[in-house]
N, C-alpha and C positions, 0 to 999 in steps of 0.2 A: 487397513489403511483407507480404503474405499470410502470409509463415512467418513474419518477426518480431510478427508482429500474433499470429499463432495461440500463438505464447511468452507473452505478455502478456494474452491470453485463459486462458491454462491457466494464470499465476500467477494472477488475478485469481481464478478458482474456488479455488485453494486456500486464499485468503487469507479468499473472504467464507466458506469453509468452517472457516475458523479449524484447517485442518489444520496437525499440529503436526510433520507427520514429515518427517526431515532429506532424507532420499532420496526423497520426493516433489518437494521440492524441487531437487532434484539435477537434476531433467531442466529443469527453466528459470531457477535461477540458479547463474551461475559460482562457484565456489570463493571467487572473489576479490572476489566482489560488493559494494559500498559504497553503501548506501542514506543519502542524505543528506534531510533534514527540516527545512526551515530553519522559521523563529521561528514561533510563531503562538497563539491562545488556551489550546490545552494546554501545547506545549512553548515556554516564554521563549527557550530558546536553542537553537540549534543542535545537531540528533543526528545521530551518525555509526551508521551502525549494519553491521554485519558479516552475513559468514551464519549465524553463530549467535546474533548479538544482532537479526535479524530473526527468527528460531523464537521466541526468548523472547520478544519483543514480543508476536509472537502468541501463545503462552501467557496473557501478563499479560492482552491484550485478549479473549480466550475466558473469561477472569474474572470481568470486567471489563462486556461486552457479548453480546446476544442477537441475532440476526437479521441479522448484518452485508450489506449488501449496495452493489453498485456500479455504476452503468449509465455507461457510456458515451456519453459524447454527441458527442464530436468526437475524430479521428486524423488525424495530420497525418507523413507520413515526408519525410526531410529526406536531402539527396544524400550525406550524411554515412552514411545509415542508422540515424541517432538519429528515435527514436518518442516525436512527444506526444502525450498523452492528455489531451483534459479530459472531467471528470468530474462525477459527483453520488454521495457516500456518503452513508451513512445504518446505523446501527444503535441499538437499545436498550438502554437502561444498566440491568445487573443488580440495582447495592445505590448508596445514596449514598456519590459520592464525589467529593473534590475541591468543584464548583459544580454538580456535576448532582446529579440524583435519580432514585431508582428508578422504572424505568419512562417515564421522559423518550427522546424520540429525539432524539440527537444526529447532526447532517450537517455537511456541509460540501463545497465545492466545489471538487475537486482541479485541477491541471494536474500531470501526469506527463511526466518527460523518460526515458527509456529511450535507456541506449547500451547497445553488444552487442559481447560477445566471445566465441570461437569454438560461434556460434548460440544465445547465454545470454543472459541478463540480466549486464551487468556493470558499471555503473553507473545509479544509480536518484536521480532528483534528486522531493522532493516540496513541493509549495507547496498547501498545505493554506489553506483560508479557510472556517472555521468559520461556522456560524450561530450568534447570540448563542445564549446558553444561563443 
């Protein structure tokens, strides 16, 4: 578990870094990778997102948000070699928008499903459970 855990460790730095570069990316998600987002208080329906429609999320969310950050509270590896994660996010909202307002910290409490193809990230399931806001 230790290498796929350390993948998931070095995406997670990139992401609360809001880094936006494709080949940073390149050493822990696949090509092929499918970040899926099902329903929740931001997104009504269901997001597919690619490896270039995860950069541009992160793009809009470096906008968007200040201080993003992610701790880890539980991992769990499965004989499959699929990794969940559950979680606690949290960052700061830049300008009002949508239901928040500036300067509000928005969280929420993830569970991540991580499957892997050749030592990547190659499927990404997210179940997001926002705090009211």
């Amino acid at each position: 578990m230790n290498s796929l855990l350390t993948v998931v460790t070095a995406y997670f730095d990139l992401v609360d870094s809001f880094t936006t570069d494709p080949a940073a990316y390149a050493a822990v998600l696949h090509p092929d990778v499918v970040q899926t987002e099902y329903p929740n208080a931001l997104y009504k329906t269901m997001q597919r997102r690619t490896f270039s429609d995860i950069i541009d999320n992160l793009r809009i969310g470096r906008e968007l948000l200040h201080d993003p950050h992610f701790e880890v509270q539980r991992t769990q590896l499965c004989a499959d070699d699929t990794l969940i994660v559950e979680g606690h996010w949290q960052a700061t909202v830049l300008s009002d928008v949508m239901d928040l307002a500036r300067g509000q910290r928005l969280a929420s409490q993830l569970c991540l499903v991580f499957e892997f193809k050749d030592g990547k990230i190659f499927r990404q399931r997210r179940y997001p459970c926002y705090e009211a806001f």
